[in-house]
C-alpha positions in Angstrom: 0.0 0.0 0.0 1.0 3.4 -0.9 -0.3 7.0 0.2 0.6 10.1 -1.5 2.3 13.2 1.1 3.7 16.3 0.2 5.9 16.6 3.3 7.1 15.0 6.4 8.7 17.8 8.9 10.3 17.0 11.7 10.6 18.5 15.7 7.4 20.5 15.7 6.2 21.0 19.0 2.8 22.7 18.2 0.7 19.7 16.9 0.3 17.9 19.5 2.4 17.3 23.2 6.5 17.0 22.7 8.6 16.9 19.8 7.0 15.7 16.9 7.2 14.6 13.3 4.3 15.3 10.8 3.3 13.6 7.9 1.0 16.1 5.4 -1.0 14.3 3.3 -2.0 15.4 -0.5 -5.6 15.6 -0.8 -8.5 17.9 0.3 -12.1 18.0 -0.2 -12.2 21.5 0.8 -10.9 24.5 -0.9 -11.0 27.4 1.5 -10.1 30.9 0.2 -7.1 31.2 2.6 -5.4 28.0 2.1 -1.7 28.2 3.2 -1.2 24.9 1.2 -2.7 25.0 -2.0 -0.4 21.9 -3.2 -2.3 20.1 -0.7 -5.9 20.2 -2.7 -4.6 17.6 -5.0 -4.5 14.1 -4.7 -2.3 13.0 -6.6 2.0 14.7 -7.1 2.0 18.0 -9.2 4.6 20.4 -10.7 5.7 23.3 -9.1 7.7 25.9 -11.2 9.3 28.6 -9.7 10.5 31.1 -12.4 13.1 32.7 -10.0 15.0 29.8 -10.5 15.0 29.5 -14.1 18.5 29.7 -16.4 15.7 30.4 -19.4 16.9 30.2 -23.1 20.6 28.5 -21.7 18.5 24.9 -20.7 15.6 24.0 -22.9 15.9 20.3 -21.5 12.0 20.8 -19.6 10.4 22.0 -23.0 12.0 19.1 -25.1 10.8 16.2 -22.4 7.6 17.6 -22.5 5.0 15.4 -24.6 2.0 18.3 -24.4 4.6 21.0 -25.6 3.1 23.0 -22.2 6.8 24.6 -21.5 8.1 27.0 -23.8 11.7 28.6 -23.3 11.9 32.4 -23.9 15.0 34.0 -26.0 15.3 36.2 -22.8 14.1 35.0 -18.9 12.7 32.3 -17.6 10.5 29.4 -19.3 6.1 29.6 -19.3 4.4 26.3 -18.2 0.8 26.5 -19.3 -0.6 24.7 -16.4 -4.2 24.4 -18.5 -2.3 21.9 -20.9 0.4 20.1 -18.4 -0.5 16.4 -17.9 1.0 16.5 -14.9 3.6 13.6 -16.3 6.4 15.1 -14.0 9.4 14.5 -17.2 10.4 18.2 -16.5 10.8 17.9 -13.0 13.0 15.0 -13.6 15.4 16.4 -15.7 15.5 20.8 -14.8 18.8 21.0 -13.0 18.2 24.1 -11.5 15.4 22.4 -9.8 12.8 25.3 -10.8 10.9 22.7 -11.8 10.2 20.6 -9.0 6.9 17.9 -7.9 4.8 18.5 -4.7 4.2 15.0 -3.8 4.9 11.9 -3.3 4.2 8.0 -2.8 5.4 6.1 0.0 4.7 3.0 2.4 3.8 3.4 5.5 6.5 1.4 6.7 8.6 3.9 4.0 7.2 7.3 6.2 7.4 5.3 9.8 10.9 4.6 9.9 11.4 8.5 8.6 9.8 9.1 11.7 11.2 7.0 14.0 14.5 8.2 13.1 14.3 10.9 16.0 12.3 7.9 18.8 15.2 9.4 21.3 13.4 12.8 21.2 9.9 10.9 21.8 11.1 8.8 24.8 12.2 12.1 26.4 9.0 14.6 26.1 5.9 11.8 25.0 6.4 12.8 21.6 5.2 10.9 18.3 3.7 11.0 15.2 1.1 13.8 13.7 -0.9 13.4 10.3 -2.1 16.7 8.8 -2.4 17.6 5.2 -4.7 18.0 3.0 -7.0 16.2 4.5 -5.3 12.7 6.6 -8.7 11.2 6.4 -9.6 11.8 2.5 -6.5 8.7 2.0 -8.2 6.3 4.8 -7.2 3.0 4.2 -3.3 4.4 3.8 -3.8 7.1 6.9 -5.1 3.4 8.7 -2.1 1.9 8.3 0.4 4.1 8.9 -1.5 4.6 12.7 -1.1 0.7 12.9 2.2 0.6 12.1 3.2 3.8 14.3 1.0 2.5 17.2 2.8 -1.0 16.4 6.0 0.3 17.4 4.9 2.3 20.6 4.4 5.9 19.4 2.1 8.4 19.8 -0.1 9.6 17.4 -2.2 12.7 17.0 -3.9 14.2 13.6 -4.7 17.8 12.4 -8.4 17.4 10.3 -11.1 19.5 8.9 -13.1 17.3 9.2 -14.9 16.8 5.9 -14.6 13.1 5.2 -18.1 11.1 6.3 -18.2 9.7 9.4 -18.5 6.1 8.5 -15.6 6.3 5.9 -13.1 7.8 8.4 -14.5 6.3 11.9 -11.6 3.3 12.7 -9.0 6.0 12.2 -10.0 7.9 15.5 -9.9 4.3 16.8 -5.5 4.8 16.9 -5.4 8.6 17.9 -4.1 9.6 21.2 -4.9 13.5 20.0 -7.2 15.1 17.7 -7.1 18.5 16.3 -10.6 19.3 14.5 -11.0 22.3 12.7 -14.2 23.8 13.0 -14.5 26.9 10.8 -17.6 28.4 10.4 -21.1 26.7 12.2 -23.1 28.8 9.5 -23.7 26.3 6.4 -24.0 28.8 3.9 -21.0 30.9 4.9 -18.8 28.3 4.9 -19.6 26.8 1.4 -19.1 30.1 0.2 -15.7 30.2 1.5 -14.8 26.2 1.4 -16.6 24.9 -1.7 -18.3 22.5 0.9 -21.3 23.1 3.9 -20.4 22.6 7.4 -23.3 19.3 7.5 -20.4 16.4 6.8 -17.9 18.5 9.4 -20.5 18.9 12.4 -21.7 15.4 12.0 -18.5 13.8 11.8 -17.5 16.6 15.1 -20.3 15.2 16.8 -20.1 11.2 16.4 -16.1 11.3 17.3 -16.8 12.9 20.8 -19.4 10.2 21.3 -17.3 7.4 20.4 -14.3 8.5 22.0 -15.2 11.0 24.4 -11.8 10.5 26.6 -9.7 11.3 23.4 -8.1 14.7 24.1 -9.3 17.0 21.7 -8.4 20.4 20.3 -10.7 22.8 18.1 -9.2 25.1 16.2 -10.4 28.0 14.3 -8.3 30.0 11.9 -9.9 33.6 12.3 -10.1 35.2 8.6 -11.0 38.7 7.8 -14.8 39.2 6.3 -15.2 35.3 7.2 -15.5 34.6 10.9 -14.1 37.7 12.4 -16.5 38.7 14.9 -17.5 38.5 18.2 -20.6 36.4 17.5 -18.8 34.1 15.2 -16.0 33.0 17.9 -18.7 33.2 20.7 -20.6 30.4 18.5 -18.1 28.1 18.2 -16.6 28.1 21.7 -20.3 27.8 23.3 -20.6 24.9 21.1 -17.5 23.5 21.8 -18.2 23.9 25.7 -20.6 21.2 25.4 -17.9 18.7 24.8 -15.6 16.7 27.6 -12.2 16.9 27.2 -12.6 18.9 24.2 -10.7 22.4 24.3 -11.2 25.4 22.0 -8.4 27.9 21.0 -8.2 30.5 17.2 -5.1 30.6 14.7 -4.6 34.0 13.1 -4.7 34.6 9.5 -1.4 34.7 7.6 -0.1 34.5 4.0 2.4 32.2 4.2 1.8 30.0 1.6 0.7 33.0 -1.2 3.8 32.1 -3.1 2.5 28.5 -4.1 -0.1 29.6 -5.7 2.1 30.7 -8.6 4.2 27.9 -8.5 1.3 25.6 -9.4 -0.2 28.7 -12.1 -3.2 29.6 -9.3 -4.0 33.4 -8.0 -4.5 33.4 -4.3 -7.5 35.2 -2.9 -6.8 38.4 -3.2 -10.0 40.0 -1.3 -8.9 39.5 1.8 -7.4 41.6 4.0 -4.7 41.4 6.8 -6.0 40.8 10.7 -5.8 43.3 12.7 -3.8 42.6 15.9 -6.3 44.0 18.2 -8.7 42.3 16.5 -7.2 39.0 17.1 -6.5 39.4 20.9 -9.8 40.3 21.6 -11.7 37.4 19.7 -8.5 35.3 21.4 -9.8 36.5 25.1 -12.9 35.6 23.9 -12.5 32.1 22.6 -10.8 31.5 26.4 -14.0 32.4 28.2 
């Protein structure tokens, strides 16, 4: 069995309790406005080309691999990729030595990703560290997100995963099963709103919420909501989501701030990022943060 990830990054110590290595799996079925990793959406590897790092008309080595002909080499600058024509065959990215051209994602086992992670089982010995899935969406790849749990659990880590949310219930349920941590984002509790912003309603995410705290209610669990300007900035939008959150056990509730991090992907993979929306005001932020810690 393989599984498709985009990264695996090693000694974080903000998903989940110690040091920790996370696995980000490719494939979403969201698309929110404010993604920080668009190369997540996909399911499957995809090219990348940053321009910056083009030698242009000296290489033409990515335009003569190329069976679509999506790459031509200007006289003067970089190479174009027309990203409506690319089938994605990856030849380019296999042969650019300048590595402008470069593939977001890739297939491994999960023995292949587990013995990446165990690489560093001194560090989890010493602060109850272990494993974190995140993407994309861990859930959307279940059988493959499965076993890698079993295989981590197998050899006495702990494991934790970063979702939105959005995979059905009864597709995703025996993951939860090998989690020692959850962190659930929960965006938006009005339907509309958030398939304005997502491409999806809330119904699949509240549901799925809701039948994970019955089934295991003593699983440790973290809500998070990333606060985005015009979106869910208010007071009645946080106040929402943390009453509802109350109603939990062992379920805590705490808000990211909006940041552009990840604007420069976009062009690598010939996207625009959402340009409408605007910075967070610091003030803002503390005061919905107070507020989420009532």
């Amino acid at each position: 069995m393989e599984g498709c990830v985009f990264n695996v990054q090693k000694y974080s110590v903000h998903d989940g309790p110690g040091i920790r290595t996370i696995v980000f799996f490719k494939g979403c079925p969201l698309r929110c406005k404010w993604c920080c990793n668009p190369e997540s959406q996909l399911t499957y590897p995809q090219i990348a080309y940053n321009a910056e790092k083009c030698i242009g008309h000296s290489c033409t080595l990515c335009a003569n691999v190329c069976p679509a002909k999506s790459i031509t080499v200007l006289t003067q600058g970089s190479a174009q990729l027309n990203y409506q024509t690319c089938l994605q065959c990856l030849s380019c990215a296999g042969v650019c030595p300048s590595k402008a051209i470069t593939v977001y994602g890739q297939y491994q086992t999960p023995a292949q990703l587990v013995n990446q992670v165990e690489e560093d089982a001194i560090f989890y010995a010493r602060s109850q560290g272990g494993l974190t899935l995140s993407g994309g969406e861990p859930t959307m790849q279940t059988e493959f997100a499965l076993a890698l749990l079993k295989e981590a659990k197998y050899r006495g880590m702990t494991t934790a995963m970063e979702t939105c949310g959005a995979i059905p219930w009864e597709q995703c349920q025996e993951i939860y099963s090998y989690l020692d941590f959850v962190y659930f984002d929960i965006k938006h509790l009005d339907s509309q709103k958030h398939q304005a912003w997502t491409g999806q309603s809330n119904d699949i995410i509240l549901d799925t919420f809701r039948k994970m705290r019955a089934a295991y209610p003593d699983t440790p669990c973290v809500v998070r909501t990333p606060i985005i300007p015009q979106f869910n900035d208010t007071e009645a939008d946080i106040m929402d989501i943390r009453n509802f959150v109350k109603s939990f056990a062992h379920t805590s509730y705490e808000v990211l701030r909006y940041h552009r991090y990840g604007t420069a992907k976009y062009g690598f993979i010939g996207r625009e990022y959402f340009l409408g929306t605007k910075d967070l005001d610091e003030d803002v932020f503390n005061h919905l943060k107070s507020i989420s810690l009532q």
